[in-house]
C-alpha positions in Angstrom: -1.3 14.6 -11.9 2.7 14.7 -11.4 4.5 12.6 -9.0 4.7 14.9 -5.8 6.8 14.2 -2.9 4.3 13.7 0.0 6.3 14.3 2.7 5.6 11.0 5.0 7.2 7.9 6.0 5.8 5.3 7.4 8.6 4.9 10.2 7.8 2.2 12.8 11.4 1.5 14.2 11.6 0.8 17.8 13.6 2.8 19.3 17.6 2.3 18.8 18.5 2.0 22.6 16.0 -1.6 22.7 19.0 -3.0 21.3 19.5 -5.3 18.0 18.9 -8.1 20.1 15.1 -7.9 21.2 14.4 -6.4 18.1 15.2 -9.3 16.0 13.5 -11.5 18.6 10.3 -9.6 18.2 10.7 -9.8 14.2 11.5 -13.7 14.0 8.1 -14.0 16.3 6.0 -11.9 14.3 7.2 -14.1 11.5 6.8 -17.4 13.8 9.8 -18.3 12.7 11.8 -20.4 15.8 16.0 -19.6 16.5 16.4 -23.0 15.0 15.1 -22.5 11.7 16.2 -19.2 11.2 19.4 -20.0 12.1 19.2 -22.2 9.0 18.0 -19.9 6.5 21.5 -17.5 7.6 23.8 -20.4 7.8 24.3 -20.0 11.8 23.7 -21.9 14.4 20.5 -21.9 16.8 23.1 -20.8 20.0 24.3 -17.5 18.1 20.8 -16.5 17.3 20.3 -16.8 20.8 23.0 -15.0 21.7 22.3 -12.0 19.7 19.0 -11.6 20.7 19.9 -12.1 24.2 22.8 -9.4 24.1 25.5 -12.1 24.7 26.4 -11.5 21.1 27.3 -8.3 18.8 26.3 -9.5 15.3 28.5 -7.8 12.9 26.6 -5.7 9.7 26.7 -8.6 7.7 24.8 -11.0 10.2 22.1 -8.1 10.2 21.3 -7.7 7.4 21.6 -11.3 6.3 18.7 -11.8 9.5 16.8 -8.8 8.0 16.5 -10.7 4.5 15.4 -13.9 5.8 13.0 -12.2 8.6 11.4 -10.1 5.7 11.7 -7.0 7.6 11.2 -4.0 5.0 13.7 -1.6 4.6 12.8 1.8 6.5 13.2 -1.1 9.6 16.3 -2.7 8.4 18.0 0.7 8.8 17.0 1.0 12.1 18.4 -2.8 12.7 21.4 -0.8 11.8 21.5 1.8 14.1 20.3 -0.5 17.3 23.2 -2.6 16.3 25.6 0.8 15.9 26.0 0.6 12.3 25.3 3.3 9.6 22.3 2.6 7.9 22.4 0.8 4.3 20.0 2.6 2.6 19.0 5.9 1.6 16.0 8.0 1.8 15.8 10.1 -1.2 13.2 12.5 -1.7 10.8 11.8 -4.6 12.0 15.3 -6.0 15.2 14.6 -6.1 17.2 14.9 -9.3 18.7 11.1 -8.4 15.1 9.6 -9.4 14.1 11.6 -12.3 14.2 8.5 -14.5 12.2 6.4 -12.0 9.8 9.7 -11.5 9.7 9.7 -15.5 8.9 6.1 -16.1 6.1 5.8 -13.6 4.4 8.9 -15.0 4.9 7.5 -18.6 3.3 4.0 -17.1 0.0 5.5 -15.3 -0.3 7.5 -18.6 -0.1 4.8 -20.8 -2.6 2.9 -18.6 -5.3 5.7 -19.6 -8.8 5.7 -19.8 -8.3 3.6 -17.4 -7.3 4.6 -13.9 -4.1 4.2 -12.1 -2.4 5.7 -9.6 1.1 5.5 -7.5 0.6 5.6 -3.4 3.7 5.3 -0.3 3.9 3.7 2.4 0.5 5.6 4.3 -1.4 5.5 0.7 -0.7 9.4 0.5 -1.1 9.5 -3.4 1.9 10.9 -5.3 0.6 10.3 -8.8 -2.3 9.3 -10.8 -3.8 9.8 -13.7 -7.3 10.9 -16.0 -8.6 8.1 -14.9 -8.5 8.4 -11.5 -9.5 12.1 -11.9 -12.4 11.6 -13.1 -13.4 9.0 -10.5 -12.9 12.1 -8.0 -15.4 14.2 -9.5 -17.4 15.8 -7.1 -15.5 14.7 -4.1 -15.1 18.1 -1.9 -12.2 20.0 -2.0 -11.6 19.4 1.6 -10.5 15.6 1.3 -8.8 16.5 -1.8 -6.5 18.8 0.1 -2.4 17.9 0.5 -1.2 15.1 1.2 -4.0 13.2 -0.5 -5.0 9.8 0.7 -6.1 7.2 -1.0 -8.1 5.6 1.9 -9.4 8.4 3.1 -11.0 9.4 -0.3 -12.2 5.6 -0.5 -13.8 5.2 2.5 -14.9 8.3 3.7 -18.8 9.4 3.5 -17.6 12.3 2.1 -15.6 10.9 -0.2 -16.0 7.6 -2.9 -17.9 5.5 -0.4 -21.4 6.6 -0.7 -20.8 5.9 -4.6 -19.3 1.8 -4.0 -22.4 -0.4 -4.5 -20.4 -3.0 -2.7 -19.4 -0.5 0.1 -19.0 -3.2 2.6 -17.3 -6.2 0.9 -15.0 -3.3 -0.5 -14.0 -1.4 3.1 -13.4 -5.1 4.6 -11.0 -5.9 2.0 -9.1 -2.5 1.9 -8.8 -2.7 6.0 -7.6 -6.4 5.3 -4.9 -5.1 3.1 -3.6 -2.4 5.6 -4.0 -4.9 8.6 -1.3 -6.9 6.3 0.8 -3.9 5.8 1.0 -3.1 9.6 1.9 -6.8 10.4 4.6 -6.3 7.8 5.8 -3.2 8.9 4.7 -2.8 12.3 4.1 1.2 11.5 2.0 3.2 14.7 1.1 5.9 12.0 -0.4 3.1 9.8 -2.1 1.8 12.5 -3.5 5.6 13.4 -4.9 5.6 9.8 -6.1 2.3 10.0 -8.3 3.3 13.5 -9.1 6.4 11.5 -10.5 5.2 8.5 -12.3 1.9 10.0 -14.2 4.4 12.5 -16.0 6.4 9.7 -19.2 5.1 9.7 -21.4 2.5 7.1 -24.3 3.1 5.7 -27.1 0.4 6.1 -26.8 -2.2 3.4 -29.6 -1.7 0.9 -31.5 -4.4 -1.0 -30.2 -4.7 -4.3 -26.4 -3.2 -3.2 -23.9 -4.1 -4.9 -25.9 -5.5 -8.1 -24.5 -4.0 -11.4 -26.2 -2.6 -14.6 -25.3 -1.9 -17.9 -23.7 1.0 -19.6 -27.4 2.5 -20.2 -28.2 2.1 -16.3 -30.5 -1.0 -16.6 -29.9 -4.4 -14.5 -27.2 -6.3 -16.0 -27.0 -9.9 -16.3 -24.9 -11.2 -13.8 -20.7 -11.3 -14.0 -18.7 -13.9 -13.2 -15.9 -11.9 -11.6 -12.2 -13.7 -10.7 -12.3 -11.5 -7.8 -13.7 -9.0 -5.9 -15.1 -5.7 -7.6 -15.1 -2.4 -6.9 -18.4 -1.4 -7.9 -17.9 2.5 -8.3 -21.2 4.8 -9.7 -20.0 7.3 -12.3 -23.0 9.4 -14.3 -25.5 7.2 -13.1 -23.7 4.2 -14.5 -22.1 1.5 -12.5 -18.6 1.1 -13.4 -16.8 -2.5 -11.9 -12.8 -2.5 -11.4 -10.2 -5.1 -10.3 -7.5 -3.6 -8.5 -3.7 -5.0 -9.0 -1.0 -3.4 -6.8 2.6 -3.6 -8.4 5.7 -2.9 -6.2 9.6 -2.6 -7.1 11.6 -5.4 -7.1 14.5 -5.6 -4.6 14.6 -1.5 -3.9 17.5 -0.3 -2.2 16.3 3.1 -1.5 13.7 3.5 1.3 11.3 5.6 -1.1 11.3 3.4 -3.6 11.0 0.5 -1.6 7.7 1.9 0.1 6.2 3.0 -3.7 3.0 1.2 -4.8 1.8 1.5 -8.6 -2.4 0.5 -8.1 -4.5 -0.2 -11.5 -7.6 -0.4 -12.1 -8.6 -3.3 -14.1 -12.4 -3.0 -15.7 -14.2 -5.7 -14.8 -16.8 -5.9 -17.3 -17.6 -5.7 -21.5 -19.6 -2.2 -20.3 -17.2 -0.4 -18.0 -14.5 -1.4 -21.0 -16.6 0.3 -23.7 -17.7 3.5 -21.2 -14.0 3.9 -20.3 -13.0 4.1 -23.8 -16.2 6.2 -25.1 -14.4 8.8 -22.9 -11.0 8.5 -25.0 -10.9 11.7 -27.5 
């Protein structure tokens, strides 16, 4: 699967005309940071952080975006720290499409692809998937066609009962870590169209726990002896075998485009000796 543009942002700016001011207020108290110590980390002074958040004080571009780096506000909201403060945003938004990130669009595919038979895929900002590769195809098998519609979503395909989640033996302790994750990403980002997915996806319903959920078995579907996993499985039923992954989530370091900044590369790690030698029996 090519990298597609998916045609949403995760935009969570307050609105311009709040002012710089309260807007950096309610960033340094989300990140329970006080005036004093902030003031600190930007080499100011407690009074002019004050000042600026009051409206007493213009900060000029420089002061806003040195704030910006030591709040760890993400860069979609950085521009609009800009604009409130009426300056022209910093950083682009280039679509994925665009000829100016062919070699980025090149190297990811090249990456998920080397990753192969085992699964991988590249999500934004509101896990719409843009790329991904056999591995995660396969995983999709016999998922309908309806959640497999444009844009694609990585949640929804997890957690729906539709979707992958009547196939994770560990349904539950799986769901409460993914929510955990995207409760982390809307403290971060502070995005109302996260937070609609989030309402969304938590709502679907969960099957009753069954005895024996969530207990693995070998590559011939008989009970395995018990893993010692360094943390927390996805157990995933594939062909009547139960297939375990670690996920790892890569993003780009120090972006300065808002894409690129909001791009996450997630691999699937097998787990166990049996998922390793099903994955690769699959290799041609």
């Amino acid at each position: 699967m090519s990298i597609v543009a998916s045609g949403s942002g995760s935009s969570a700016a307050a609105p311009a005309d709040k002012g710089v001011g309260p807007l950096l207020r309610a960033w340094r108290e989300q990140r329970r940071v006080s005036q004093l110590e902030l003031a600190l980390r930007a080499d100011s002074s407690a009074r002019h952080i004050s000042f600026v958040e009051t409206g007493r004080s213009r900060p000029s571009e420089e002061m806003v975006l040195r704030l910006a780096e030591h709040l760890d506000v993400p860069v979609r909201e950085r521009n609009a720290l800009l604009l409130a403060a009426g300056y022209a945003p910093r950083y682009p938004e280039t679509p994925l499409a665009d000829p100016a990130l062919d070699a980025l669009r090149e190297g990811v595919e090249r990456l998920i692809q080397g990753y192969e038979p085992y699964p991988a895929l590249v999500v934004d900002a509101m896990y719409n998937v843009v790329a991904a590769n056999r591995g995660i195809l396969m995983l999709l098998d016999g998922v309908p066609a309806s959640l497999l519609a444009a844009p694609l979503n990585a949640m929804r395909l997890t957690l729906h009962p539709e979707g992958l989640a009547p196939r994770i033996r560990n349904l539950r302790a799986w769901r409460g870590h993914l929510l955990d994750q995207m409760d982390r990403q809307i403290a971060l980002r502070r995005s109302e169209p996260l937070r609609a997915l989030y309402e969304e996806v938590a709502a679907y319903p969960v099957p009753e726990e069954e005895e024996g959920e969530g207990e693995g078995e070998t590559d011939y579907g008989q009970p395995a002896e018990p893993v010692p996993y360094f943390a927390l499985p996805m157990l995933i039923e594939h062909e009547g075998r139960t297939l375990s992954f670690i996920s790892s989530i890569s993003t780009f370091n120090t972006p300065m485009d808002v894409t690129v900044a909001e791009l996450a590369i997630e691999t699937l790690l097998p787990a166990d000796p049996a998922t390793v030698k099903y994955l690769q029996s699959l290799t041609p």
